[in-house]
N, C-alpha and C positions, 0 to 999 in steps of 0.2 A: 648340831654344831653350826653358827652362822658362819657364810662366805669372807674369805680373805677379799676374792677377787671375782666382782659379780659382771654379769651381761648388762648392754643398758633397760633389760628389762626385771633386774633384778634375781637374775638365776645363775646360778655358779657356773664360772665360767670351766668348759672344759681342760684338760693338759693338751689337748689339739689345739683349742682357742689361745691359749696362752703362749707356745709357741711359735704359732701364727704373728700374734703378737707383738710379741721380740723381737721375730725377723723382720716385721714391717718397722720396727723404729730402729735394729738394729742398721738397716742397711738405707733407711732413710736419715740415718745421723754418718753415714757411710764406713762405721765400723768394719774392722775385720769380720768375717765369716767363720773361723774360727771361734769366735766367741757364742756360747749358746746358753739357753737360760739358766741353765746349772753355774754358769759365772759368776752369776749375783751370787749365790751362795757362797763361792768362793773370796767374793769381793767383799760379801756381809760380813765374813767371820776375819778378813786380812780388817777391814777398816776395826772392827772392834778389838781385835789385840791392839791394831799401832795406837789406838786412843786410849791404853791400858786399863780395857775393862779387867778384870779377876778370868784367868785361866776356865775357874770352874762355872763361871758366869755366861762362858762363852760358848764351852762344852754344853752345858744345858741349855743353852739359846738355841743349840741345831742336834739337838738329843744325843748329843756321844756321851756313853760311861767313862771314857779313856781320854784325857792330855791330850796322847798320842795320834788316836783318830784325827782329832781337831788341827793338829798338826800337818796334816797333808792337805789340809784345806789352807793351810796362810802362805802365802807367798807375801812377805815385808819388802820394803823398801829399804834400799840404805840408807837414805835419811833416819830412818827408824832403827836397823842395825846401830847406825855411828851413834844416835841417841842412847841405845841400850848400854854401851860400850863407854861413853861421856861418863854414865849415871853410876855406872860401876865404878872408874877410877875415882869419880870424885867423892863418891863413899868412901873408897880403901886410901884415898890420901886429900882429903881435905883440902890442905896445906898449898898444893899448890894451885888452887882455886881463888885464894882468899881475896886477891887484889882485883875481881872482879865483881 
């Protein structure tokens, strides 16, 4: 199976290396310390809900059987909440939408 993420000599980069990594751009961009590469993953599967990829789309992007799992992975925004929230009244009442 080829490399996601290679060395500059072309060999797969280890989870040591990749680590490494992180912390040298996380703390060179002077991010919190708290955050560690497991983030992205966190961040990969929040950015694809609020862009409203398909549930099942999303679950299969980071291999969960279950909604559910995928769900402990998203932390939304409330821009995105008030979005979800917009899109539902203005489904169940139209009406007072229209003059916009």
């Amino acid at each position: 199976m080829p490399a996601l993420f290679v060395t500059e000599r072309a060999g797969r980069m280890s989870l040591r290396g990749l680590n490494h990594a992180f912390v040298q751009a996380r703390d060179a961009a002077g991010l919190p310390h708290e955050l560690d590469l497991h983030s992205l993953r966190h961040s990969y599967i929040t950015h694809l809900v609020e862009f409203d990829y398909p549930e099942k789309f999303v679950s299969l992007q980071v291999g969960h059987d279950y909604a559910s799992t995928t769900a402990i992975y998203t932390g939304v925004s409330d821009e995105y909440r008030e979005r979800l929230v917009q899109r539902a009244l203005r489904k169940r009442h139209p009406d007072l939408w229209e003059s916009e």
